[in-house]
Structure formats: C-alpha cells, structure tokens
RODO-2510 file (C-alpha; in nm, 4 decimals, decimal comma):
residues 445
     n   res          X          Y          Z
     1     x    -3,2898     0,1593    -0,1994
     2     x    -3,6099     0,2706     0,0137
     3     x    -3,6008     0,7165    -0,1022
     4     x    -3,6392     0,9068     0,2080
     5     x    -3,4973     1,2185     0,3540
     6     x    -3,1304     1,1799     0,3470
     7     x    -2,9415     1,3267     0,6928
     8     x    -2,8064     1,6450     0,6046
     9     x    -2,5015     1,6273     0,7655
    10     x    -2,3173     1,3920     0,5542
    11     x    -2,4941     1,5636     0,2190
    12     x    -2,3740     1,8901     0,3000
    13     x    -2,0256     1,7626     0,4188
    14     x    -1,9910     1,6810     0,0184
    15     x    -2,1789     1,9771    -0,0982
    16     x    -1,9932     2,1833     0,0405
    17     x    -1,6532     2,0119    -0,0314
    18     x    -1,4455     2,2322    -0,2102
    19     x    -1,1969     1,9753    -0,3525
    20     x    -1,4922     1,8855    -0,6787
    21     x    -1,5560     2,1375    -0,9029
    22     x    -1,9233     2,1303    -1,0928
    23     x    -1,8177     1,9222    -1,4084
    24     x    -1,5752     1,7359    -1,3427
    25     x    -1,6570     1,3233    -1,3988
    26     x    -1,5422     1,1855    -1,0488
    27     x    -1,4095     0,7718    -1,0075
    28     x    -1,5564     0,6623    -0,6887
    29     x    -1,3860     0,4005    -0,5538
    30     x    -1,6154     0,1169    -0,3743
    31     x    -1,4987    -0,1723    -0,1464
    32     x    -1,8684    -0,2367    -0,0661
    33     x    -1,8195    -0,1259     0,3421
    34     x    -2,0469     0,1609     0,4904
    35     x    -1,8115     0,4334     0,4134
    36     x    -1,7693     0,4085     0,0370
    37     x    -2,1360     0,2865    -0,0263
    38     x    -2,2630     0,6032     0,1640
    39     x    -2,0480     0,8184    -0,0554
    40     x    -2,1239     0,6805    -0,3742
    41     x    -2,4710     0,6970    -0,2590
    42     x    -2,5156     1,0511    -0,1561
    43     x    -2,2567     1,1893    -0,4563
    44     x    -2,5389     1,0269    -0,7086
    45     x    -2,7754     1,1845    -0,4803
    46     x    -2,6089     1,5030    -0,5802
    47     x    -2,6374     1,4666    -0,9031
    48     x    -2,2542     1,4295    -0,9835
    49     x    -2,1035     1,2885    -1,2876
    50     x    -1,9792     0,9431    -1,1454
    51     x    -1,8416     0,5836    -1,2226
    52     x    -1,7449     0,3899    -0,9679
    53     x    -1,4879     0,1148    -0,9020
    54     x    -1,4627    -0,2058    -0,7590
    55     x    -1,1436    -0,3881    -0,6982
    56     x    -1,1683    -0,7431    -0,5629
    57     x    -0,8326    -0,8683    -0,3800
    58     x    -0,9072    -1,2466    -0,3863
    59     x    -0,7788    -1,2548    -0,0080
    60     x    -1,0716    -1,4347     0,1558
    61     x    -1,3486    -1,6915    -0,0148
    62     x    -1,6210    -1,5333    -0,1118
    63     x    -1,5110    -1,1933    -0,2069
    64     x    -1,6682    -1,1955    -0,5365
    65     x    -2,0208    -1,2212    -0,3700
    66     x    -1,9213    -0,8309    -0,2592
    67     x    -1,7881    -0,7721    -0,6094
    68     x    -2,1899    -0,8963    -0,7052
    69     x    -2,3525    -0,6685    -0,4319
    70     x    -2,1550    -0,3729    -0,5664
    71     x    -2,2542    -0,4423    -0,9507
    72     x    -2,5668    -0,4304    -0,7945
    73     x    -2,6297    -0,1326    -0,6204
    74     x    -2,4723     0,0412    -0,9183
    75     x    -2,6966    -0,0903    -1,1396
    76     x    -2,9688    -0,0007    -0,8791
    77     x    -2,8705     0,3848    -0,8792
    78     x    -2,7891     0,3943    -1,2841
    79     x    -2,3857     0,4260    -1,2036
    80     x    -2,1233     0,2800    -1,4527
    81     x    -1,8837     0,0487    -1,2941
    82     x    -1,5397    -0,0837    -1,3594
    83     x    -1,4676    -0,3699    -1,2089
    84     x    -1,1337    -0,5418    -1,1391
    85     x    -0,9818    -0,8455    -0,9577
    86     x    -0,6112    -0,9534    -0,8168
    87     x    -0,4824    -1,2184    -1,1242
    88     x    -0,0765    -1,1692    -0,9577
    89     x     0,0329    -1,2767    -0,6415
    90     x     0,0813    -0,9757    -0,3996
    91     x     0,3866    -0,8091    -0,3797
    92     x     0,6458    -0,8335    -0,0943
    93     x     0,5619    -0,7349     0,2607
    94     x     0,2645    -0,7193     0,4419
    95     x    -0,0383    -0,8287     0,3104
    96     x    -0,2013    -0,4525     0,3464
    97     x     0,0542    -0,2978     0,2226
    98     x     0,1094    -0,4942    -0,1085
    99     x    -0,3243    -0,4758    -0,1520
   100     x    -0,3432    -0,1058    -0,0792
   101     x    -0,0336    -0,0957    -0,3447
   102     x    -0,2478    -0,3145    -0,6299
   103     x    -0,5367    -0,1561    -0,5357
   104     x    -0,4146     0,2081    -0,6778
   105     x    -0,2621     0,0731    -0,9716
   106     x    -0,6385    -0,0860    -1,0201
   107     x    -0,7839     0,2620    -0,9589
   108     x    -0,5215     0,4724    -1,1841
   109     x    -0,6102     0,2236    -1,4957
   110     x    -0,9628     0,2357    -1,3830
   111     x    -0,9850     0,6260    -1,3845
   112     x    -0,8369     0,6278    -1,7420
   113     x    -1,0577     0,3832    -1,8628
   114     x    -1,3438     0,6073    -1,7495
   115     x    -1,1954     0,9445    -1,8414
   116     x    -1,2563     1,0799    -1,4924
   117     x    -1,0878     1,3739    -1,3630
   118     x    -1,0555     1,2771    -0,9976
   119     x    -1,0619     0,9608    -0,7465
   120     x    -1,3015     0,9999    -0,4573
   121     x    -1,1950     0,7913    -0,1700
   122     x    -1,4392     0,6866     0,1338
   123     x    -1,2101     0,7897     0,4185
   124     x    -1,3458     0,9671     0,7524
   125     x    -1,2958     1,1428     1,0319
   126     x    -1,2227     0,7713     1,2040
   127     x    -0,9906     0,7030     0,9504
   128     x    -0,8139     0,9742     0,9932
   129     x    -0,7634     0,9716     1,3572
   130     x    -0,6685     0,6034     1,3771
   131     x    -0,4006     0,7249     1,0884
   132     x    -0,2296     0,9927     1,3541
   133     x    -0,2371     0,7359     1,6455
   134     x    -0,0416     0,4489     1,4252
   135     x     0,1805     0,7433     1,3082
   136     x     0,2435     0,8557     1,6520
   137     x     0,3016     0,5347     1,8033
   138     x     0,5557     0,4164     1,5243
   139     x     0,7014     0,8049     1,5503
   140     x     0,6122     1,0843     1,3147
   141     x     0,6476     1,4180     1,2240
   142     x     0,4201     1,6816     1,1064
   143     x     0,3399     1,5195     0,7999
   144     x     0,2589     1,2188     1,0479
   145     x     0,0420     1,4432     1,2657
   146     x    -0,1814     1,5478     0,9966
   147     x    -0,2425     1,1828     0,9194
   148     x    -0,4395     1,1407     0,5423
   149     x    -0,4376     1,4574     0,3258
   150     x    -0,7777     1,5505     0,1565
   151     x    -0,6170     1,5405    -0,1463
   152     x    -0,3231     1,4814    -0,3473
   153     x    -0,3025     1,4612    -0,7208
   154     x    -0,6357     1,3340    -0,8602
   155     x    -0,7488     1,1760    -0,5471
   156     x    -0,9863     1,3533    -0,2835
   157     x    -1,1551     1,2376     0,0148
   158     x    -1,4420     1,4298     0,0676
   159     x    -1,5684     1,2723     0,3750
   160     x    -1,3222     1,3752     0,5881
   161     x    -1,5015     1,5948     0,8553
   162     x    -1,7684     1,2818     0,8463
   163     x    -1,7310     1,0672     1,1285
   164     x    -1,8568     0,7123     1,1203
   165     x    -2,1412     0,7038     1,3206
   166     x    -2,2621     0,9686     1,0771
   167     x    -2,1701     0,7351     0,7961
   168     x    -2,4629     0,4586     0,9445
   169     x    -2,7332     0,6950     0,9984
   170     x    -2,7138     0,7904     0,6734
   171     x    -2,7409     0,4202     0,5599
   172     x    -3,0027     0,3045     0,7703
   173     x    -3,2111     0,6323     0,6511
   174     x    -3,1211     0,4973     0,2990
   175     x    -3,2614     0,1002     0,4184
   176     x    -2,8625    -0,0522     0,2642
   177     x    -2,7106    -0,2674     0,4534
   178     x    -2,3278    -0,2494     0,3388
   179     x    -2,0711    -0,5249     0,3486
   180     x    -1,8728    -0,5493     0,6854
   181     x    -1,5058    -0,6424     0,6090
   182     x    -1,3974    -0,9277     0,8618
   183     x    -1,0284    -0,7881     0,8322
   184     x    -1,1379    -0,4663     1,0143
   185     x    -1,2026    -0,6304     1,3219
   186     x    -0,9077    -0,8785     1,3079
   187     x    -0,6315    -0,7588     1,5643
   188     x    -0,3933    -0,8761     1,3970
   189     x    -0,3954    -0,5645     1,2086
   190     x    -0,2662    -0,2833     1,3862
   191     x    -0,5521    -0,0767     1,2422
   192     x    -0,8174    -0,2949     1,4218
   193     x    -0,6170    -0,2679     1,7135
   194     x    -0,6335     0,1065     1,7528
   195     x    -1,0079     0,1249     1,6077
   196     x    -1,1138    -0,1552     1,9213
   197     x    -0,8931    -0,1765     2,1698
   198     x    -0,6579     0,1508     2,1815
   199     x    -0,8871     0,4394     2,0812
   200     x    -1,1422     0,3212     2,2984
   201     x    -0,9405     0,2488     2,5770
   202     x    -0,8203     0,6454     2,5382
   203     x    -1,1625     0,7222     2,5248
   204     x    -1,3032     0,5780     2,8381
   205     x    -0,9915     0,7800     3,0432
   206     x    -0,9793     1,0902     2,8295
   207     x    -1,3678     1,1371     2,6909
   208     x    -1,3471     1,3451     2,3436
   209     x    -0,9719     1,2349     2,3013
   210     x    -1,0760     1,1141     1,9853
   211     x    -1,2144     1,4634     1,8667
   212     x    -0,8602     1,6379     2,0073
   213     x    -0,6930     1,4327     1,7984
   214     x    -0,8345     1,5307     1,5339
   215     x    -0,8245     1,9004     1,5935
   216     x    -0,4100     1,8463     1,6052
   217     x    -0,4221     1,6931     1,2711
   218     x    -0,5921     1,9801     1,1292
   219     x    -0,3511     2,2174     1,2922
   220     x    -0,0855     1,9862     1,1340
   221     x    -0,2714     1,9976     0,7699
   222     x    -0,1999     2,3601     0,7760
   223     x     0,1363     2,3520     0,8354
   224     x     0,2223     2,0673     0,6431
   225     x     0,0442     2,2189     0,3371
   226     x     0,2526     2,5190     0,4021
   227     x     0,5979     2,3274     0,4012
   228     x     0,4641     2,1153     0,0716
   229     x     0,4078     2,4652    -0,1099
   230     x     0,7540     2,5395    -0,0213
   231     x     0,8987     2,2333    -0,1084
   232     x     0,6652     2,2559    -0,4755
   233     x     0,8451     2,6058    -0,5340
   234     x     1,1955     2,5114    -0,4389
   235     x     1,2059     2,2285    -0,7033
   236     x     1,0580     2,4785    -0,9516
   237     x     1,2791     2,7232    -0,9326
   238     x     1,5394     2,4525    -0,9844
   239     x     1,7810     2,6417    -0,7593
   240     x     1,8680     2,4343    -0,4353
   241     x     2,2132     2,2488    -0,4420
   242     x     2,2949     1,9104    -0,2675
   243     x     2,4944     2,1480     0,0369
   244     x     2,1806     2,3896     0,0574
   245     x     1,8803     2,1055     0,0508
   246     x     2,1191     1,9125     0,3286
   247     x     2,1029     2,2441     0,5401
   248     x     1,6917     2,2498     0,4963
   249     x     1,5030     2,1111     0,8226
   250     x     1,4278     1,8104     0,7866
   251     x     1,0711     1,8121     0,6843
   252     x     1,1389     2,0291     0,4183
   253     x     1,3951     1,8191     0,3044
   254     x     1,1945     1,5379     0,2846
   255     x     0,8979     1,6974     0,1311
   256     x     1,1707     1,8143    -0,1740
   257     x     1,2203     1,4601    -0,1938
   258     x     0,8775     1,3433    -0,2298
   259     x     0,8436     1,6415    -0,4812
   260     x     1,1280     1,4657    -0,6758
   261     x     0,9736     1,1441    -0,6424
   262     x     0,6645     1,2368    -0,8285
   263     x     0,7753     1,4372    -1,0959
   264     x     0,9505     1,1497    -1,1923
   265     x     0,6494     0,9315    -1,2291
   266     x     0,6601     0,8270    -0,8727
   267     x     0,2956     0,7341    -0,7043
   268     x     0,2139     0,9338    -0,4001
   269     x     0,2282     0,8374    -0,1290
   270     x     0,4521     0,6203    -0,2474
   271     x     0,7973     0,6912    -0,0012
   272     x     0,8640     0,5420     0,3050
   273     x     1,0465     0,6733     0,6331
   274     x     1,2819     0,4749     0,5507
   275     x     1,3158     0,5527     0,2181
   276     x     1,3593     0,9414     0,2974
   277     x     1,6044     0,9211     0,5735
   278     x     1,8412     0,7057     0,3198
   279     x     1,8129     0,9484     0,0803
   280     x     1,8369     1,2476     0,3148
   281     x     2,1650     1,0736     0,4912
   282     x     2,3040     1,0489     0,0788
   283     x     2,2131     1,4415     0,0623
   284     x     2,4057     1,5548     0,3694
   285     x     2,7185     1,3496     0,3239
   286     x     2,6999     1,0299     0,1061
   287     x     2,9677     1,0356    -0,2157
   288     x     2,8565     1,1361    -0,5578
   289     x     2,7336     0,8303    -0,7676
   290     x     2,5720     0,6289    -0,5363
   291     x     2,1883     0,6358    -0,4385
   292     x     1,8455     0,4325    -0,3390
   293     x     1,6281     0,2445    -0,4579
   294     x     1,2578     0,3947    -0,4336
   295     x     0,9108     0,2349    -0,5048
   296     x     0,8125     0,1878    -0,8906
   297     x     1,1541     0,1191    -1,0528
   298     x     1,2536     0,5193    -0,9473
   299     x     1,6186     0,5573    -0,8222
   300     x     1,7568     0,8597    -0,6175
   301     x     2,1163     0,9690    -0,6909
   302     x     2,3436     1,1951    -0,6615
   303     x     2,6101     1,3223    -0,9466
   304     x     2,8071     1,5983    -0,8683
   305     x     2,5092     1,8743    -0,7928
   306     x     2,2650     1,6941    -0,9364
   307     x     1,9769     1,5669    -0,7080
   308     x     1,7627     1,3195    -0,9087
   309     x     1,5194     1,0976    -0,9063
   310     x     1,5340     0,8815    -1,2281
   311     x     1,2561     0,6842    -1,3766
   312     x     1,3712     0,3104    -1,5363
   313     x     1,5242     0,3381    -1,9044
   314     x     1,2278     0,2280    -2,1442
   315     x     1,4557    -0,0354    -2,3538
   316     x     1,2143    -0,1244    -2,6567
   317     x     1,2135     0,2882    -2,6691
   318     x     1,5888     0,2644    -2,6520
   319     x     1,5987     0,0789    -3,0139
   320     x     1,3359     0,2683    -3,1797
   321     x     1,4997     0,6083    -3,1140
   322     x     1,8624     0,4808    -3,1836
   323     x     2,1070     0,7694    -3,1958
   324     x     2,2295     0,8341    -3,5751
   325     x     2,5582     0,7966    -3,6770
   326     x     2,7617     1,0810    -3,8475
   327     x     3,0958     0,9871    -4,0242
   328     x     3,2417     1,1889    -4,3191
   329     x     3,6421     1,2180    -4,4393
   330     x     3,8529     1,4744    -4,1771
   331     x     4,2019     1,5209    -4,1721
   332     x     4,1815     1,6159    -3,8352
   333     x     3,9949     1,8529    -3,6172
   334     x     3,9044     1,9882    -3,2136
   335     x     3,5731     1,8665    -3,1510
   336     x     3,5916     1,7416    -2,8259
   337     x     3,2128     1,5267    -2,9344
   338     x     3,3674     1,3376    -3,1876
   339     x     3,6574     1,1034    -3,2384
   340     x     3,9179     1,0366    -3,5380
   341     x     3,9143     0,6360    -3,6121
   342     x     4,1254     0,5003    -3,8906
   343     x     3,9127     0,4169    -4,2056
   344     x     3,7980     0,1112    -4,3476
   345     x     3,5840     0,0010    -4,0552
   346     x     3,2451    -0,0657    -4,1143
   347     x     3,0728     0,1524    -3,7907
   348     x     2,7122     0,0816    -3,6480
   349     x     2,5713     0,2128    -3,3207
   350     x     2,4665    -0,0229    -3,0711
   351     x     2,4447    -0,0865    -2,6633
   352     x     2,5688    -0,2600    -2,3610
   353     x     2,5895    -0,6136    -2,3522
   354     x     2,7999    -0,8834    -2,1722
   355     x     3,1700    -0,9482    -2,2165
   356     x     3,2338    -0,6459    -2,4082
   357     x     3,5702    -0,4860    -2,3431
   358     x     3,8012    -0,2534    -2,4863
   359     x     4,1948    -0,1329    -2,4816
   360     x     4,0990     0,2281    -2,4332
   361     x     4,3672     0,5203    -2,5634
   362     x     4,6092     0,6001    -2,3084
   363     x     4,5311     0,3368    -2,0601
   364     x     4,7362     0,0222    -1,9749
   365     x     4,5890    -0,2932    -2,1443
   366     x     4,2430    -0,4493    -2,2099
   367     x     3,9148    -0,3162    -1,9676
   368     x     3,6200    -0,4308    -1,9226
   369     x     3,3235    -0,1941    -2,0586
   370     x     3,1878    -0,2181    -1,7096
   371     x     3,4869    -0,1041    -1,5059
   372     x     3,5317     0,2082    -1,8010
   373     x     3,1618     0,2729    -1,6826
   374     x     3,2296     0,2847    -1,3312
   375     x     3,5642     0,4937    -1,3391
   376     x     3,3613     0,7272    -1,5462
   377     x     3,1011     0,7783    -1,2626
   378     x     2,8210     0,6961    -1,5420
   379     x     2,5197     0,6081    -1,2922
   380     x     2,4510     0,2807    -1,3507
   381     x     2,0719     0,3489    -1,4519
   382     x     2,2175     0,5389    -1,7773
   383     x     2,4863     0,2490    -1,8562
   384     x     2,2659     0,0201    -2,0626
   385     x     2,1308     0,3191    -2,2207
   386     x     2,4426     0,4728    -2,3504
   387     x     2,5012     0,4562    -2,6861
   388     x     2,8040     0,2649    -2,8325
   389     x     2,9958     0,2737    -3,1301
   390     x     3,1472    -0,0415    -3,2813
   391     x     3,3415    -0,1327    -3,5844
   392     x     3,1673    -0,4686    -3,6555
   393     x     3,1584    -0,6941    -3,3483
   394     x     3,4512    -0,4999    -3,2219
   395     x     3,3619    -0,2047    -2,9130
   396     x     3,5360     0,0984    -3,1052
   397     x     3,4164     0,4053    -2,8867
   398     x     3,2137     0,4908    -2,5842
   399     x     3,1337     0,8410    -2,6222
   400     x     3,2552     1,1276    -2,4166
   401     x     3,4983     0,8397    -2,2315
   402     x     3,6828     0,5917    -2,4462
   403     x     3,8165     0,4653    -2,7966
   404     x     3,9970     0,1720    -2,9140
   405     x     4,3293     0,2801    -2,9124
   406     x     4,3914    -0,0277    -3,1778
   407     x     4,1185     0,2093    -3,3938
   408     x     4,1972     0,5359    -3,2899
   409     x     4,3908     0,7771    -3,5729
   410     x     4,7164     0,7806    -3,5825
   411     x     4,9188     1,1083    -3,6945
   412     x     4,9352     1,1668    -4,0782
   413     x     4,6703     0,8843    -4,2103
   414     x     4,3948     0,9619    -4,3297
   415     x     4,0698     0,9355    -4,0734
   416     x     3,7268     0,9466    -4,0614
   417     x     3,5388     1,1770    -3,8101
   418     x     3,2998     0,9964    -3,6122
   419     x     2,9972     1,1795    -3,4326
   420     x     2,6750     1,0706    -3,3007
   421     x     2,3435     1,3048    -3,2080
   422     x     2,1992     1,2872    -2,9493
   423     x     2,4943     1,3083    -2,7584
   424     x     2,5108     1,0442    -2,3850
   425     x     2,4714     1,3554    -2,1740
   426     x     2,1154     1,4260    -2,3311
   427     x     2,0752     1,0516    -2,3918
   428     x     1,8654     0,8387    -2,0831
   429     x     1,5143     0,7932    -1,9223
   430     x     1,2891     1,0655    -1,7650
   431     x     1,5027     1,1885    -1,4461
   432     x     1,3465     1,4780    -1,1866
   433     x     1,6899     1,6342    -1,1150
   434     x     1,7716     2,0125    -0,8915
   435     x     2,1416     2,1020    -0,9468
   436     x     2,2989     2,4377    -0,9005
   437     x     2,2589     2,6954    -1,2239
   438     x     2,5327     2,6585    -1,4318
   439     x     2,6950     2,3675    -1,2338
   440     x     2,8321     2,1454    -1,5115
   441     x     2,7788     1,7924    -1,4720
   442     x     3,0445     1,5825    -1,2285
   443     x     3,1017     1,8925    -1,0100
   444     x     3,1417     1,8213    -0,6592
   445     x     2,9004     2,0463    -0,4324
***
C-alpha cells in the first residue's frame, strides 16, 4: 500500500465513532470488496487493536484467490487473520440468506478464537438506504424504516454515515484496488436491483432522494431505539402477562419478542416477519401449549402465563446431571412430590423412550407415555427431558402426573416413599420466559 494522506472524511467518520471504546480488541470482518478493505485499512491506520476475518462461501470458482488477496493485505499491514471456508451445504432458502446465516456463525467462532470484544462490519450509508427501500417495498414498520442498526450485541458498523463514493476515494488515495463481487451487480438479487436500476431510477426524478431516505431512517433509529429500551425493561422487570403484552402496539410487542428470542440464545437478527406475527397471533388468542418454531432450535410457547422462548434440551447434559433418587421406609405421608410404591422393586431413574406406557392410578386401562404427556399439557420440548422413574424395565412413575397403579401402595402394606430432586418443574433447557408474579404454572391468563 502506496502511504499518503488518507481523506479525512472517512478517518474521522471512525474516530469519532462512539460505538469502540479505546481498548477494546475489535474482529473486522473482510469479504475483500471496497467497503470492508477501506475499514480495515483506516481502523489499522488508527492504531486499533484488530484481527480480521475472512470467510470464503465456495459459491463461485475462484473464491479462494480473494481468500489469498485478503491473507495478503493483512500480512501487508501486520493484522492477524482468521480465516474460514463453507465445508456444509447451505441451509434452506435462498442462497443469501443461508450465506449471510453461515457467515455469522463463522464470525461468532472467529471472534472467540481471537478474544475480541466486538465485530466491525463494513456497511454504509448505501447499504443502509438500499436496506429501507427493500423493507419498504416488501412492507415494514419502524424497525423497517430505520433499516441496519449501528449496533447490536457485539457487532458495530462504524461506517455508517460513510457513503460509497467516499469509500473509493479513500482507496484510490491508498493505491488498493479491492475485489469487486460479481453477485452485486447480478439482478437477480433484489439488492442489485435497487443499487442499479431502482435507486437510480428515483434519483434521476427525485435528485437527493437517496440522502432523504436516509434522513427517515435516522428519524426511525431514534424511535426504534426508544421502543427497544422499552421492550429491554419490560422483560426485566418480568411483569407483562400474555393478556397485557397482546394489548402492547404492535411494535412493542414484537420487539418483547425479539428480546425473548435472544436471551434465550437466539442470534440477532435472527426473527423473521413471519416469525413475529405467528407468535404475536399465539399471544393475542392462540390456546396454551402450543407455539413456533424460531431460528436456532429456539421454540416460542405459551403455558398458562408463561411467555417463553426455550432453547433445545442439551441431551448428553441430560445424563450427566441425572436427577437422584430418594427412597427410604414410610408408612404413609402428604407430600404431594413424592409417591408411596409397594416395596421390593428395584427403582432407577431414567427418560423417554419409545413404546413406553403405563396403567396410571385412577384412569381406565393401559396409556401410552405420550398421550399422559399431552393430557398433562407438558410442552413437548420438556417431554424427553423429564425425568422418569421405573421399577426395572417397567414405567413406575412420571412425576407430578402419574404412577403405576399395579405399583402404587395399597392401604395397610408397608411402602416405600419415593422422591426425586430436582423436581420436573425446575428440570429442562435454558427457557427466556415473562409470566405474571405469582401466577403458578398452568394458569390460564
């Protein structure tokens, strides 16, 4: 890289970007275009603490030659890299969408790998004024209106009051000649569309439309940010039930939901329209137990008035913390978490598996573990997780449900008192959940 005197503008654009604080190691991520070279470029310039990172998608032949040129400019300008390319096939949908989805996973293991406190991302004032118009022309909200955020979580984008022409000065001050990705001019994208055909076709009838467009999304940053801090202190004050968060406008509504979403590991952004008006429509008048399927695994549901968002049961962690067994002599007793089961059975906890069934106490002839589940409303993201207890092969209790009415105690023989800690209701994977204060679970809001 040929030193000269680097443009100010886009150099004090990142100086004076409040969203780095002076210490903090910083993951930059580079795709080898203009944007992210200029920005690793002028944050080394800077003197921050950086590593950058590459991810290669294996979409197109020859993508590892830009995976080359970015080992080498970093190697040029003394910056660590991590490197990374696609081994799986892409998931489902389109092809951006399932990249843009690998590519983050790439970038959280990346930023772990290189202990960095933040991800800075490349995107501009183009970026995000193509964002609003695809947002407004599929149909958005405020959220939609304010198009990328400049930050959220770890990740920053500190070049976003940098527009693009900006971005090439800077590199042809610098003498680099970036990589030019052939998909951003491919209309087949609906992002190339709006970048060649619709923004400049707005342009030529409307000069500066480009520039009021991104004055609204501004305006909308504020008030979205406004109606996230709400959301954020709604879900920690724990206090909103299902009735109340359905009588929230919508985009607060949704923006509890997202909250949900990511304190239960969720990736943001990581809903979808869709996903939030399904959940919303459960929220304001779906029946208790049922719920959606998010992103990651996550499942919204609703139990009485519980709200949650619960994170797939870890099953090897399911063994290795089995729940222990307590069973000593009784002659009989009231606590409602144990049961009485005649003696002589040898008792072992285990967990769900298929064909188990059971001829529960009080009920009419043999059941099917699953349909005991079910009647019981147990969400069916807990009901491989629950604990069982069985004497031998035989199912001899389901706690806080059902027992063997062959096994139970019968009047005036001796017993054994049978107990197990934790109990279900504390037992299951990491769940996000607002409920009304001192609602017990399976109330109906």
């Amino acid at each position: 890289m040929q030193r000269k005197h680097l443009p100010d503008r886009l150099i004090e654009a990142i100086r004076r970007c409040e969203l780095i604080q002076p210490g903090r190691r910083v993951l930059v991520g580079v795709s080898g275009g203009p944007d992210s070279t200029a920005l690793l470029v002028a944050m080394n310039e800077l003197g921050f603490d950086l590593v950058a990172a590459h991810f290669d998608h294996a979409l197109r032949a020859g993508s590892e030659e830009v995976a080359v040129q970015v080992r080498d400019l970093c190697s040029g300008l003394g910056v660590p890299l991590v490197a990374g390319r696609r081994e799986s096939p892409l998931p489902r949908g389109s092809v951006q969408a399932g990249a843009r989805s690998l590519r983050y996973e790439f970038l959280e293991r990346a930023r772990a790998e290189a202990g960095a406190d933040l991800v800075a991302l490349a995107h501009t004032a183009d970026d995000l004024v193509e964002g609003v118009v695809i947002h407004l022309m599929r149909g958005c909200g405020i959220a939609g209106l304010r198009g990328m955020p400049a930050s959220r979580g770890a990740y920053v984008r500190p070049l976003l009051t940098v527009w693009r022409s900006e971005v090439v000065e800077f590199l042809e001050h610098c003498g680099i000649t970036a990589y030019q990705d052939p998909a951003n001019a491919d209309l087949k994208f609906t992002r190339a569309r709006v970048r060649h055909e619709i923004l400049p076709a707005l342009e030529r009838d409307r000069p500066g439309i480009g520039r009021r467009f991104y004055g609204a999304a501004i305006r909308a940053s504020t008030l979205q940010e406004a109606v996230e801090r709400e959301a954020q202190a709604l879900v920690d004050a724990g206090t909103p039930t299902r009735s109340e968060v359905a009588g929230l406008p919508e985009p607060l509504a949704a923006e509890l939901m997202k909250v949900l979403y990511a304190r239960a590991g969720g990736w943001q952004p990581g809903l979808s329209r869709a996903h939030l008006s399904a959940m919303l429509r459960l929220v304001r008048g779906g029946a208790g137990g049922r719920g959606v399927d998010l992103p990651r695994g996550r499942r919204f549901r609703i139990v009485g008035s519980y709200m949650e968002v619960i994170a797939p049961p870890d099953l090897g962690a399911r063994v290795e913390s089995r729940p222990r067994l307590d069973v000593k002599s009784c002659g009989g007793c009231d606590d409602s978490n144990a049961v009485h089961l005649r003696r002589g059975e040898r008792l072992h906890v285990g967990f769900r598996r298929p064909g188990l069934r059971m001829r529960p106490s009080g009920g009419l002839g043999s059941r099917k573990l699953q349909d005991i589940l079910v009647d019981a409303r147990v969400p069916r993201e807990e009901r491989d997780s629950w604990p069982l207890v069985f004497a031998g092969d035989r199912l001899a209790w389901v706690p806080g449900i059902a027992v063997d009415a062959d096994l139970e105690r019968v009047a005036g023989e001796p017993s054994v008192h049978v107990a197990i800690s934790p109990m279900p209701d504390c037992w299951g994977p990491k769940v996000a959940r607002l409920r009304a204060p001192n609602s017990p679970r399976g109330e109906s809001s």
